[in-house]
N, C-alpha and C positions, 0 to 999 in steps of 0.2 A: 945220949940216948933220948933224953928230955926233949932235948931240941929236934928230932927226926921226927917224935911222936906228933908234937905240933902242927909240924909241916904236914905231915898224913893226917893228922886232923883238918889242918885250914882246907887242903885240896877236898877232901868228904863232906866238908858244906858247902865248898863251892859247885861242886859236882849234883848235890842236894838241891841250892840254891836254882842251879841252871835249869837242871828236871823240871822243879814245880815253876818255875818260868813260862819254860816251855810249854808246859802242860796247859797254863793259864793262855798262852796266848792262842793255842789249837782250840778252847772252849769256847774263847771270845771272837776266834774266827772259824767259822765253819765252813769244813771242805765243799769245794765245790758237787763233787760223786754227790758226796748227802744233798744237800739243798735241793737235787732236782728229784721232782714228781713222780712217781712211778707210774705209768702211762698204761691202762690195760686197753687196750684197741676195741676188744671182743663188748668189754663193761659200755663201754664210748656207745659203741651202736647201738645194742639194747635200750640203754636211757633215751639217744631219739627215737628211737619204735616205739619207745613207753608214752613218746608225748603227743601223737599221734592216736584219735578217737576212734575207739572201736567203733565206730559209722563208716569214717573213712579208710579202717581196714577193712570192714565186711563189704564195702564198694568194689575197692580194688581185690577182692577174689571174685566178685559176682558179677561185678555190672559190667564187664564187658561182653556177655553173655544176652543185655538187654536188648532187645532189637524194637525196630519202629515197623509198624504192618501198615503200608498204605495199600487200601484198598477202592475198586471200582463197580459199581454194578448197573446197569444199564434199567434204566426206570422208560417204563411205556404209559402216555397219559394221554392216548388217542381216544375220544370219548366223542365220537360220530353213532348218528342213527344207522341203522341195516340199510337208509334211503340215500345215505351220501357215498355210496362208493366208488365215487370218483377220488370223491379224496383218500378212499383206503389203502386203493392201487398204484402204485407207485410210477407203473408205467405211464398213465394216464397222467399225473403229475410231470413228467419229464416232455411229455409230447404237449399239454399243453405250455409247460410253464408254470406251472402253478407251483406255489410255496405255501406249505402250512403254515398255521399260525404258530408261532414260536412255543406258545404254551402246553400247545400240545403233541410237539414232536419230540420222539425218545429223546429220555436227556442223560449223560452220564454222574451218577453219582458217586461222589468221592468220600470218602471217609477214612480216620487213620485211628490207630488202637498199638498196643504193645504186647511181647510178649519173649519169648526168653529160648536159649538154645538148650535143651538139655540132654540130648545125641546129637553123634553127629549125623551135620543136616539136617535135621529137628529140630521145629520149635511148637514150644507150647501155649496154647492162646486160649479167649474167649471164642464159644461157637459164635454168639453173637458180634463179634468182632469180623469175621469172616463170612456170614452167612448169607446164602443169594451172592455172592461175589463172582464175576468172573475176571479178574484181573488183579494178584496180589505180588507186590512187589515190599520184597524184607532188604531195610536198612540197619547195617550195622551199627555199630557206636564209633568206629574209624572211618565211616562216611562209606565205604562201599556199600551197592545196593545188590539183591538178587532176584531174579522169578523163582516164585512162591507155587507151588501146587499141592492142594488141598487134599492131605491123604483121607480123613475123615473130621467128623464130628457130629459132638453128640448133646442133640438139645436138653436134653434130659437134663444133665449136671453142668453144663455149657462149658465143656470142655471141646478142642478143635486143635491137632499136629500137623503143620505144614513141612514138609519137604522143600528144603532149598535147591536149586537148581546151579550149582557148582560144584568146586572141591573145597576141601578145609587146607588145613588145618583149621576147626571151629572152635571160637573161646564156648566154654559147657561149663552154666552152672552147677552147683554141688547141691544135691537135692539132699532135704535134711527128711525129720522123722514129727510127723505134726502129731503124731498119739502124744509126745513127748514134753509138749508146750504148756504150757499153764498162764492162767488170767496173771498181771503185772510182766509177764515177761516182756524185752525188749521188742517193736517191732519197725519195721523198715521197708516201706513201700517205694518202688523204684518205675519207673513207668514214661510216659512223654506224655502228659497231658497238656491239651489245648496246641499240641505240636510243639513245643517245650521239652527236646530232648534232656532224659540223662537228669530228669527231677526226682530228689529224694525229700522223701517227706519219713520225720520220725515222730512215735507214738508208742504205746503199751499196747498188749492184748488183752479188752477188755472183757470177754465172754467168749468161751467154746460152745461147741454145737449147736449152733441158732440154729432153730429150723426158718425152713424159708416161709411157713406156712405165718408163723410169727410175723412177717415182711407182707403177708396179704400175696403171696407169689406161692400160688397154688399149680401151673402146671409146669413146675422143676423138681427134681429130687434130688435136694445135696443137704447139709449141714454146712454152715457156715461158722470159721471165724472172725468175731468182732472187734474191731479196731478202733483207737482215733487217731494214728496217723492220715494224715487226708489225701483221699483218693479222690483225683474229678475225671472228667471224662477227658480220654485217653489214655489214662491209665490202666483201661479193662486189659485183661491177658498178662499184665507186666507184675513180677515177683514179690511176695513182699517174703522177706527176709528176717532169719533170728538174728543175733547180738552176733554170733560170729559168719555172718556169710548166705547160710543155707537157707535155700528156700524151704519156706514152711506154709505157702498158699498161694496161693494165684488172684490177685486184684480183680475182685469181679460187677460190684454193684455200690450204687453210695445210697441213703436213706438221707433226704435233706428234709430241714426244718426248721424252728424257731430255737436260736443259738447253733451252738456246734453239729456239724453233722455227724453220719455214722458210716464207716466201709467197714467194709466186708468181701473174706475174700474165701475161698474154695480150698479146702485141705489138700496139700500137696499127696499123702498116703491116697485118696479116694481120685486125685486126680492122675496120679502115676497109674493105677490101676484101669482106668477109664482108657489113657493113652496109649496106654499096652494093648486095649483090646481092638484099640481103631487100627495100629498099626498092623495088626495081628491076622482083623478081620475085617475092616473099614468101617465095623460100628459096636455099640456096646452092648449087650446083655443087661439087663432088670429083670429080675426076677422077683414075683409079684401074685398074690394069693387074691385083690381083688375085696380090700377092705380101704375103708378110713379111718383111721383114728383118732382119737380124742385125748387129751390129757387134761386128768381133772386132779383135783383135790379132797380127797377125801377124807373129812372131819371124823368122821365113827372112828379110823384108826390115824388119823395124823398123818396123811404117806399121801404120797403122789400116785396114781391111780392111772393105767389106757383101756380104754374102753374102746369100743367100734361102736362109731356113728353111724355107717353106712357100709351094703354089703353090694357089689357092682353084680347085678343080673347075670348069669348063667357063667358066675366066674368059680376058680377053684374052690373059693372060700364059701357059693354058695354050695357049691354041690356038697362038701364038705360037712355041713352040717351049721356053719357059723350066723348069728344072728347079731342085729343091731343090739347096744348095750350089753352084749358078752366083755367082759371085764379081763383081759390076757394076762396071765401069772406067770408062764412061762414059754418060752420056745425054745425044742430041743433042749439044751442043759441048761439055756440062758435065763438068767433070773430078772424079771421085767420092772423096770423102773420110772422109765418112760416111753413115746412114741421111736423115739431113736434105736431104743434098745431093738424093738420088734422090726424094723427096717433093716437095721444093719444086720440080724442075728437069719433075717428071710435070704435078705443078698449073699450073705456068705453061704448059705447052702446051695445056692445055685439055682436049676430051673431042672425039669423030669425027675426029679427024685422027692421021694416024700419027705416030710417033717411033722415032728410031734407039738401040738399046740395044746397048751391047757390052759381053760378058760374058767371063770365062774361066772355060772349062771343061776340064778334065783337061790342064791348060799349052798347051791352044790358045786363041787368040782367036778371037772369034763375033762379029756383030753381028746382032741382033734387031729386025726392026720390027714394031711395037707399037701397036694401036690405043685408047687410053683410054676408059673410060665413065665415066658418072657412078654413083656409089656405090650408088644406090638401084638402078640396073641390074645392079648387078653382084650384089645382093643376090637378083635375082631368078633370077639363070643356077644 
């Protein structure tokens, strides 16, 4: 019996023995299964879209939407007395032979500007970019070209919608929300300047609501946002752009000087609205009571102060009752902070309907109502 136990013992360590053997040599080699990677495909692609700059994402949703506007206008520099009309006549030029002098026979003027799809077959531009034009031809960013016809525009805010002259499918930027922007945010001017397609230039938003009167540029009415991403000429009408895509203003103007210059460009919300009306009506509405304003500073209470400077002869605002140096505290609900507040708060009322203005004059309060016209009426009183 001694002897059996043995032997069941010797085989129970060898059985032992062979186990933790085994077991030693599976640690010190590891299965092949294990060793490999676990491969998530989905993980893969996200990390290269992570490494790719939100510049050249907001590109590739916008800019193929950016278009080139070349345009034509025919310039006349015939400058003869009432006594040469020989050379006026054309015919008499052909019978005898005669050729003007170079200088002064019509000459075709080209110029080229940029601007952006955003319906189809719409595009949106500088008026100044298009203006006096009779020949506009829109270049895509994949090199096809089209005839352009001029649905409206409007000097006022220099805004202008062209109509292309084919079919689409059209690439159409995504228009964002410029109430929504704030100074430091990203910004991204995209445009052809100096004929230099498909140039982006990036910068901040360094100021909202500039007025233009600020710029010495007294007969337009917009608010501008201010930039240092750099806009030069060619750039006028072409997008500038938030951090992901959306247009948030329209390239309209540069202020140059000693060091860094300054752009500036056209709120997308005042330019959509403008756009809507040309298309709608082939021009825009201002609505306008027929004052100037002022923004002053005033020490007595520490606050920013609009006053009227100036009231335009036989406009709403005189018949109205309104006087130079009337000090506006409110319009309709709107509580007055500065010249902006009273422009934007007149414009949204519209034109033939009254509004409530209240003023202080000589430390009393007043309130005034006020009938609005539109601009072009007002020009005519």
């Amino acid at each position: 019996m001694k002897a059996v136990t043995q032997i069941k013992s010797k085989k129970f360590c060898f059985k032992k023995i062979f186990f933790l053997s085994y077991l030693s040599i599976g640690l010190l080699n590891e299965p092949h299964l294990i060793s490999q990677p676990i491969v998530n495909r989905n993980l893969s692609e996200e990390l290269k879209i992570s490494d790719i700059s939100f510049i050249t994402k907001a590109i590739k949703k916008t800019g193929a939407s950016v278009v080139t506007i070349d345009t034509q206008r025919l310039v006349k520099n015939k400058q003869f007395s009432r006594d040469s009309r020989i050379f006026i006549d054309p015919y008499f030029e052909r019978f005898f032979g005669l050729q003007l002098p170079r200088e002064n026979q019509p000459q075709i003027e080209q110029s080229q500007g940029s601007g952006f799809i955003f319906e189809d077959g719409l595009v949106m531009t500088n008026a100044h970019v298009v203006n006096g034009s009779e020949k506009l031809i829109v270049g895509l960013s994949n090199g096809t070209k089209y005839k352009g016809d001029l649905i409206g525009q409007d000097s006022l805010t220099d805004i202008a919608v062209i109509k292309l002259q084919g079919r689409g499918p059209w690439p159409k930027a995504i228009l964002g929300d410029s109430s929504k922007i704030e100074v430091g945010d990203w910004a991204i001017a995209v445009g052809n300047p100096f004929g230099l397609e498909n140039t982006v230039t990036l910068g901040i938003i360094s100021n909202l609501n500039r007025n233009v009167s600020q710029l010495g540029i007294y007969d337009k009415k917009f608010e501008l946002i201010q930039t240092d991403a750099a806009i030069n000429p060619g750039n006028s009408g072409g997008p500038l752009l938030n951090s992901t895509g959306e247009v948030i203003g329209i390239n309209t103007l540069i202020r140059s000087g000693p060091g860094a210059g300054l752009s500036f460009a056209i709120p997308i919300n005042k330019a959509k609205n403008i756009a809507s009306q040309l298309i709608k009506n082939g021009r825009a509405i201002h609505p306008m009571i027929g004052i100037n304003l002022i923004d002053e500073n005033s020490f007595e209470i520490n606050k920013n102060i609009v006053k009227i400077g100036y009231v335009v002869p036989n406009s709403p605002a005189e018949q109205s009752g309104f006087y130079a140096n009337d000090i506006i505290i409110k319009v309709g609900n709107k509580d007055i902070n500065n010249s902006s507040d009273v422009i934007n708060a007149i414009s949204n009322n519209g034109i033939n309907q009254y509004i409530n203005i209240t003023i202080k004059r000589n430390n009393k309060i007043i309130t005034l109502k006020v009938k609005p016209v539109d601009i072009t009426n007002l020009s005519r009183n």
